[in-house]
GUZA-629805 format. One line per 8 residues: number of its first residue (from 0); their letters; for each residue x, y, z of N, C-alpha, C, O, CB. Coordinates in pm, 1 decimal. Glycine has a CB too. Example, Ala and Ser with C-alpha at 12.3 -4.5 7.8 and 13.67 -1.06 7.14 Angstrom:
! residues 2
0> AS> 1319.0,-569.0,780.0,1230.0,-450.0,780.0,1320.0,-330.0,780.0,1423.6,-331.9,846.5,1130.8,-447.3,904.6 ~ 1285.0,-225.0,708.0,1367.0,-106.0,714.0,1290.0,3.0,787.0,1340.9,113.8,803.9,1408.4,-59.8,572.5
This chain:
! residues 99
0> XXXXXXXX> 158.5,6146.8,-118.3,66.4,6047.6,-70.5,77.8,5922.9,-157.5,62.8,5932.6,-279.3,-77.1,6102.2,-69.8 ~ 105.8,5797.5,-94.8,78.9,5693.7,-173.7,-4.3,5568.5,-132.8,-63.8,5558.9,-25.5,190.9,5657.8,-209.7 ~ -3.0,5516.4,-186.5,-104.7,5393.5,-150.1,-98.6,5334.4,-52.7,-4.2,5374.3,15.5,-108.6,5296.5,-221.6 ~ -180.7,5215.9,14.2,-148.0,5104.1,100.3,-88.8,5039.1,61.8,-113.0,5014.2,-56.3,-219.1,5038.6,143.9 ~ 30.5,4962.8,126.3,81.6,4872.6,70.9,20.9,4734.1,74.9,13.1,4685.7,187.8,190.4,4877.7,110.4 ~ -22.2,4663.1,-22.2,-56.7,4538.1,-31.2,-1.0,4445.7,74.7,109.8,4465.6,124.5,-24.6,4498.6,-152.7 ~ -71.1,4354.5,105.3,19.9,4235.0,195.3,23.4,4099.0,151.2,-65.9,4039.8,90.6,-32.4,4215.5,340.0 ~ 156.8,4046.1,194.4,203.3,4021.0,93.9,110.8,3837.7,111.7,60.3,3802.2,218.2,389.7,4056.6,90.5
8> XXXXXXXX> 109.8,3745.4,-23.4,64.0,3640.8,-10.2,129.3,3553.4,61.4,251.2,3564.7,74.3,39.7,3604.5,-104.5 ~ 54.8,3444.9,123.9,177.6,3321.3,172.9,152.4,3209.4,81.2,39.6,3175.5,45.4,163.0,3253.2,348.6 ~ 233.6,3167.9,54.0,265.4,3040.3,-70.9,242.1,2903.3,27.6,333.1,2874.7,105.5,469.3,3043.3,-152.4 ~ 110.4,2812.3,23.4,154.2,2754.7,44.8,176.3,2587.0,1.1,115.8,2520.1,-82.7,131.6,2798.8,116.1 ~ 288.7,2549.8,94.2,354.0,2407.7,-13.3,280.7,2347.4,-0.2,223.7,2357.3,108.5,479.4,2318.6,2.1 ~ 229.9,2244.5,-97.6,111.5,2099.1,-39.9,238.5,2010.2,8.7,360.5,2025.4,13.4,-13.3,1988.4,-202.3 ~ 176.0,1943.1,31.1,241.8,1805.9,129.6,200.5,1717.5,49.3,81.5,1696.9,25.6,186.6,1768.7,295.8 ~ 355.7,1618.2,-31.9,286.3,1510.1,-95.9,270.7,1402.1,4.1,364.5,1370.6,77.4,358.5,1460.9,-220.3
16> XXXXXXXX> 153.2,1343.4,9.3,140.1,1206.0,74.1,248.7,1092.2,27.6,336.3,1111.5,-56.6,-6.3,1151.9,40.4 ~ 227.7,979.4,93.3,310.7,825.5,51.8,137.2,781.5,35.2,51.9,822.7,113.8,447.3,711.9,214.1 ~ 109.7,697.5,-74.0,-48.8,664.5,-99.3,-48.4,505.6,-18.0,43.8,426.2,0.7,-100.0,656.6,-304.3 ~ -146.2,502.3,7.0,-193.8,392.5,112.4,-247.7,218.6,24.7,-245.2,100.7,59.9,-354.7,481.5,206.1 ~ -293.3,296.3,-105.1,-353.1,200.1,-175.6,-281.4,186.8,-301.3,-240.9,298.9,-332.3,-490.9,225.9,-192.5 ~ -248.3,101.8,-385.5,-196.4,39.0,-486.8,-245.7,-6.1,-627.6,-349.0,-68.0,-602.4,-165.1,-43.8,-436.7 ~ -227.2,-8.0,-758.5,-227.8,-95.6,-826.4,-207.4,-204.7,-828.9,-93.4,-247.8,-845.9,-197.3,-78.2,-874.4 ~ -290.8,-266.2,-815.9,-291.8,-447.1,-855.3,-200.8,-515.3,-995.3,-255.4,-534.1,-1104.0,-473.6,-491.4,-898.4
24> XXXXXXXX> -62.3,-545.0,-969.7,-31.8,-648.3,-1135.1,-97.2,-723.4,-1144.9,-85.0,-775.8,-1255.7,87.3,-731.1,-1171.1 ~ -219.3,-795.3,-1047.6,-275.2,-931.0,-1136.2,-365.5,-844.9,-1203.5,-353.1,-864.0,-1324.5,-355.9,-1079.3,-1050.7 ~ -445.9,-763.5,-1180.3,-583.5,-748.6,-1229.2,-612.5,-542.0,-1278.1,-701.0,-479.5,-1336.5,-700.5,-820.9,-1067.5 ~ -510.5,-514.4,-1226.7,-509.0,-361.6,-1307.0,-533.5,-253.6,-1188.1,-484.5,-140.9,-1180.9,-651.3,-343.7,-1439.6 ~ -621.7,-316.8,-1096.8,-697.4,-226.7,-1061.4,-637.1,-145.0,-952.9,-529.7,-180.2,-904.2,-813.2,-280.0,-1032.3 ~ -702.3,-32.0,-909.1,-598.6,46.4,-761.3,-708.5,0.6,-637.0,-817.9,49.0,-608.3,-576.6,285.4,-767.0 ~ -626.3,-122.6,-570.9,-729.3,-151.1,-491.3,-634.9,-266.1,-421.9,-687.7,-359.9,-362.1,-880.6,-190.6,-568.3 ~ -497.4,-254.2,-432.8,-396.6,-348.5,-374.5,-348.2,-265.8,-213.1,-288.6,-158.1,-210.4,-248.8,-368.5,-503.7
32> XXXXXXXX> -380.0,-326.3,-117.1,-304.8,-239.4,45.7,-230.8,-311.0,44.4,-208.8,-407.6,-28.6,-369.3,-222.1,207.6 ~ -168.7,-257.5,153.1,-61.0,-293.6,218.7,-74.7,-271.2,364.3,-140.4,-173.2,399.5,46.7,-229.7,166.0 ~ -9.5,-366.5,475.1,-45.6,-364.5,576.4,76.9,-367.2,641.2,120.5,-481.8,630.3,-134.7,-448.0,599.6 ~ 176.9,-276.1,722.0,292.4,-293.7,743.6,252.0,-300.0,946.2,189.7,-207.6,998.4,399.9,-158.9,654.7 ~ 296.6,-409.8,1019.7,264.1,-431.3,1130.8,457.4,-423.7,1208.4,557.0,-477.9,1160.3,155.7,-587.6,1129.2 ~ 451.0,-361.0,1301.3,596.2,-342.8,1335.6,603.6,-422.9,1487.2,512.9,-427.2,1570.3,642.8,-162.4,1341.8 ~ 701.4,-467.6,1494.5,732.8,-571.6,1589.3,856.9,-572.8,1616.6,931.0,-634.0,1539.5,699.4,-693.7,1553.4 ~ 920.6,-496.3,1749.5,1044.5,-456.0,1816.8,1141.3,-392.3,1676.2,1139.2,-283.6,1618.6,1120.6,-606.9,1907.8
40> XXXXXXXX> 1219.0,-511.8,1657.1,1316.9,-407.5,1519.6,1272.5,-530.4,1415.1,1371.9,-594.7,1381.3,1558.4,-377.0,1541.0 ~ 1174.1,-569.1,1367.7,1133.4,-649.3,1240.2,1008.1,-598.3,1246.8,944.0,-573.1,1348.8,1143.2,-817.1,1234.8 ~ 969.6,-581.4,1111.4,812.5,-563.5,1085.4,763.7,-724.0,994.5,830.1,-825.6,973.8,783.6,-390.7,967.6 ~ 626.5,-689.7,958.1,571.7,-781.0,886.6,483.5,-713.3,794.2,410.2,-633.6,852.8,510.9,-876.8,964.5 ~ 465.7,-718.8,663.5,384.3,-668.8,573.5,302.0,-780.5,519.4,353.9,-891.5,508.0,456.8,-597.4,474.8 ~ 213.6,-766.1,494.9,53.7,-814.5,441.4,-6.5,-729.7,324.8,-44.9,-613.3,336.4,-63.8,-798.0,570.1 ~ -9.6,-811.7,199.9,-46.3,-755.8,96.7,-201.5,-794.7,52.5,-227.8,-910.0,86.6,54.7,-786.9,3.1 ~ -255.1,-761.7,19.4,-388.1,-805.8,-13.8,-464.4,-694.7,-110.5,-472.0,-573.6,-89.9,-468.8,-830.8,125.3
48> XXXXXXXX> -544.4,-805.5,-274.2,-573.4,-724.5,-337.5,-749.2,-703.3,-288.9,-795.0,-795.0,-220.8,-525.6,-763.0,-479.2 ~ -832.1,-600.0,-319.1,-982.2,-619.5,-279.8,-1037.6,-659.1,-384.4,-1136.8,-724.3,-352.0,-1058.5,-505.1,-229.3 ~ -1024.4,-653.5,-506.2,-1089.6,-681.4,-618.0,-1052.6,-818.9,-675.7,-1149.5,-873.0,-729.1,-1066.4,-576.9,-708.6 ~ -924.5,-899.1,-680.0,-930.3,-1016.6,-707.8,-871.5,-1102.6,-623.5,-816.4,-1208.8,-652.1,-893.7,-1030.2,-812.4 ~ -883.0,-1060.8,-535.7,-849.3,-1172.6,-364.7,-687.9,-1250.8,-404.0,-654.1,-1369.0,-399.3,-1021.0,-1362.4,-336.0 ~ -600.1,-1106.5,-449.1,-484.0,-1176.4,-401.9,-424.3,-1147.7,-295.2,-457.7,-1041.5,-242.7,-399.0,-1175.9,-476.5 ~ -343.6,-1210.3,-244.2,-273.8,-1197.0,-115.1,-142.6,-1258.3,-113.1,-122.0,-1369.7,-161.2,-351.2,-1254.2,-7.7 ~ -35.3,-1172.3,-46.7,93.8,-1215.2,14.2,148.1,-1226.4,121.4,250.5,-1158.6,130.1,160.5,-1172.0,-14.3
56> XXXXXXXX> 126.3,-1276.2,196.3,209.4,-1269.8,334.0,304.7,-1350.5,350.0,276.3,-1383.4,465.2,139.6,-1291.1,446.3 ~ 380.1,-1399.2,330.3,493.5,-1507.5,262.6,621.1,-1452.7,304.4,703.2,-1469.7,394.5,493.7,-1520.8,84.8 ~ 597.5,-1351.6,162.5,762.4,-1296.8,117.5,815.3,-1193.5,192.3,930.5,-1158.1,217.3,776.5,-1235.8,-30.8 ~ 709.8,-1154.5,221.4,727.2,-1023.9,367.4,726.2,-1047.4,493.9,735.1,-949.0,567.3,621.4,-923.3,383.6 ~ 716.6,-1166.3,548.2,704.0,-1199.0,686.6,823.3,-1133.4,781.0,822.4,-1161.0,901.0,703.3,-1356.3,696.2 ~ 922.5,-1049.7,729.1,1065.8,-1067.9,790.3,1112.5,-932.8,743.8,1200.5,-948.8,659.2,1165.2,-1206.8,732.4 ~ 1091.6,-827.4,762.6,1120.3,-722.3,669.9,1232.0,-591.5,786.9,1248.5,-624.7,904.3,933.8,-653.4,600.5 ~ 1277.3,-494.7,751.0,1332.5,-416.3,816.2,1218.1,-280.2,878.7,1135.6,-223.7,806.8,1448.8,-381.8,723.4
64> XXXXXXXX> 1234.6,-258.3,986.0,1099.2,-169.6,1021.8,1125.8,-14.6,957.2,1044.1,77.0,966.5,1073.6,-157.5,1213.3 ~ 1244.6,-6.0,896.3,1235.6,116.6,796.7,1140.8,129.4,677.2,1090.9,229.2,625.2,1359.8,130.4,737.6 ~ 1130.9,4.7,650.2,1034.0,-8.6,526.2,874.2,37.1,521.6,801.5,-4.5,611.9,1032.0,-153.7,496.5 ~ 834.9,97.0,448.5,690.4,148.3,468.0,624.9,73.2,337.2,702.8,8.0,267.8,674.3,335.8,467.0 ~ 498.3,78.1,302.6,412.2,87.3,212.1,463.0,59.3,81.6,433.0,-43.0,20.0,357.6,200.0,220.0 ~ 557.9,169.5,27.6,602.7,201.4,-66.6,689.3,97.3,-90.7,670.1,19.7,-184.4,643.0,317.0,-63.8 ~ 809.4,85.0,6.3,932.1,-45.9,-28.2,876.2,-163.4,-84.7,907.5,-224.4,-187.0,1012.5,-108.3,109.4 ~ 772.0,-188.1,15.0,746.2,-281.1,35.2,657.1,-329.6,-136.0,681.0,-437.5,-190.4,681.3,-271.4,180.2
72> XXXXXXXX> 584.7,-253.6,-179.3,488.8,-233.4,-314.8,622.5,-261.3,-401.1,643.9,-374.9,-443.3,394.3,-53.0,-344.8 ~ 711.8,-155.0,-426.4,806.3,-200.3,-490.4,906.5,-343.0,-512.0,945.6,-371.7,-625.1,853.4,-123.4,-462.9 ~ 944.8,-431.9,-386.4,983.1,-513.1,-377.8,843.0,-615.5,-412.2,890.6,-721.3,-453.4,1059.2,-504.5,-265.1 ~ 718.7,-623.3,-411.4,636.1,-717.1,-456.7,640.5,-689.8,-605.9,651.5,-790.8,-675.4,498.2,-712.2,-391.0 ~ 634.3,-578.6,-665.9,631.7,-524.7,-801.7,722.0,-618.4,-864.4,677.1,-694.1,-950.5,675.2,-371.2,-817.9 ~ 847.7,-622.3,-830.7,959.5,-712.2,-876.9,923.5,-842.9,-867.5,913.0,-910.9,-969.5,1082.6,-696.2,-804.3 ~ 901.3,-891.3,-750.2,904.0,-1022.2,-719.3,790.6,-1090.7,-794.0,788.9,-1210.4,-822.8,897.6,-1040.3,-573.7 ~ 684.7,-991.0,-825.5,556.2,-1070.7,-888.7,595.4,-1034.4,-1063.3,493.3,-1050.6,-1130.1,367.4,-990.4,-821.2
80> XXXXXXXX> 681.7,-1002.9,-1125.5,705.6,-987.8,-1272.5,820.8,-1124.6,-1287.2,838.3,-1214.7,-1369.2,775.4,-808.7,-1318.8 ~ 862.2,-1096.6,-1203.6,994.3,-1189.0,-1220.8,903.8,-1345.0,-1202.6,945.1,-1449.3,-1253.2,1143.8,-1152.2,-1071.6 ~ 811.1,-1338.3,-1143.8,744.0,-1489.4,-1095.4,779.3,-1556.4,-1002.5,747.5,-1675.0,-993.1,749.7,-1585.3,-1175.6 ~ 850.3,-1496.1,-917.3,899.5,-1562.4,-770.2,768.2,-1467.8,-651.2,797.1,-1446.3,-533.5,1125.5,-1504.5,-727.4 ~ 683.6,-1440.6,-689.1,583.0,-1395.2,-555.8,533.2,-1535.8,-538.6,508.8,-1612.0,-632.1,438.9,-1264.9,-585.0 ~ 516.7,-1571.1,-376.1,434.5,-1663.7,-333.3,271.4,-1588.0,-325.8,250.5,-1511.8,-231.4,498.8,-1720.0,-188.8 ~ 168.9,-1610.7,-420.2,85.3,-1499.6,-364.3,-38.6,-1629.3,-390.9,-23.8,-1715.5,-477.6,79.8,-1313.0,-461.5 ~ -152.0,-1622.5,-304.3,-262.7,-1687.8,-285.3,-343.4,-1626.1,-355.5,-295.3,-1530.1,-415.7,-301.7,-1704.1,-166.0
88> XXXXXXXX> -474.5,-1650.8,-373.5,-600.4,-1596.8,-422.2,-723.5,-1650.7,-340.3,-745.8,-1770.8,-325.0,-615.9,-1632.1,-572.4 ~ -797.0,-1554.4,-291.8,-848.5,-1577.0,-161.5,-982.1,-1533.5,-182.4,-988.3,-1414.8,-150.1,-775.3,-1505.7,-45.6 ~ -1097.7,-1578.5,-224.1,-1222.2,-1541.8,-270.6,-1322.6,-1497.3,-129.3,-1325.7,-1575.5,-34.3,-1281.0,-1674.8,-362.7 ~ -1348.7,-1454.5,-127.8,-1445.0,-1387.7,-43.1,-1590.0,-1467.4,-0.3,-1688.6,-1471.2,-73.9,-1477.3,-1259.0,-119.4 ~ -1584.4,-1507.3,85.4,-1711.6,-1575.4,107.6,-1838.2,-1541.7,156.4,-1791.5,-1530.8,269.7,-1691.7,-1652.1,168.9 ~ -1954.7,-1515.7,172.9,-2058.7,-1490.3,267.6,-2120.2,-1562.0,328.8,-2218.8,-1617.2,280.1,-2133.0,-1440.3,235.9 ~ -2074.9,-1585.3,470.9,-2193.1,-1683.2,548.6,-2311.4,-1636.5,534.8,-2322.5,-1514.0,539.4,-2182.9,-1701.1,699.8 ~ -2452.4,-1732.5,510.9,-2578.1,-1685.4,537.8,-2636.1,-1817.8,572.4,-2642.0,-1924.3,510.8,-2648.4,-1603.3,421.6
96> XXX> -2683.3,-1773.4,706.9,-2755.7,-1903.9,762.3,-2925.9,-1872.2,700.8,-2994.5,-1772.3,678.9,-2741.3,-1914.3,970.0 ~ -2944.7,-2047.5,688.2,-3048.6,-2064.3,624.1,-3097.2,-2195.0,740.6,-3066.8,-2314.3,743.5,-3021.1,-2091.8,450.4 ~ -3213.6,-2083.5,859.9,-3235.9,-2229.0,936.4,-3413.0,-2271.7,942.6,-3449.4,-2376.5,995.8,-3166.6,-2210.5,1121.2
């Protein structure tokens, strides 16, 4: 007579994500998106930080639609150390009517 046999575990793999949100080089923070918009065989990416209202839409206007999130973070990474990012700073406003 011997035992039951145990059954057996299933292992399972996590799934790494591609992350959606970014570190900011101007200001530190993880709070830089990215906005990749696809258009026949060209995309367009839109960068924008939430915490110190930077923004790029410039250097990315023209991109390959293989590119995701990630390329795209990387190629600003460069372009903004080196000092060739065209990037704005875009303060946030609140309308409040006062009538």
């Amino acid at each position: 007579m011997g035992r039951r046999r145990k059954r057996r575990r299933v292992i399972l793999k996590r799934v790494v994500r591609i992350p959606k949100i970014f570190q900011c080089p101007n200001c530190s923070f993880t709070s830089l998106s990215i906005i990749v918009k696809k258009k026949g065989d060209r995309a367009q990416a839109i960068i924008s930080c939430g915490s110190c209202g930077l923004v790029d839409d410039e250097d990315f206007a023209d991109i390959p639609v293989a590119y995701q999130a990630v390329d795209v973070y990387a190629k600003f990474i460069d372009l903004f150390e080196r000092g060739e990012a065209r990037v704005k700073f875009v303060t946030s406003t609140s309308k409040s009517s006062s009538e």
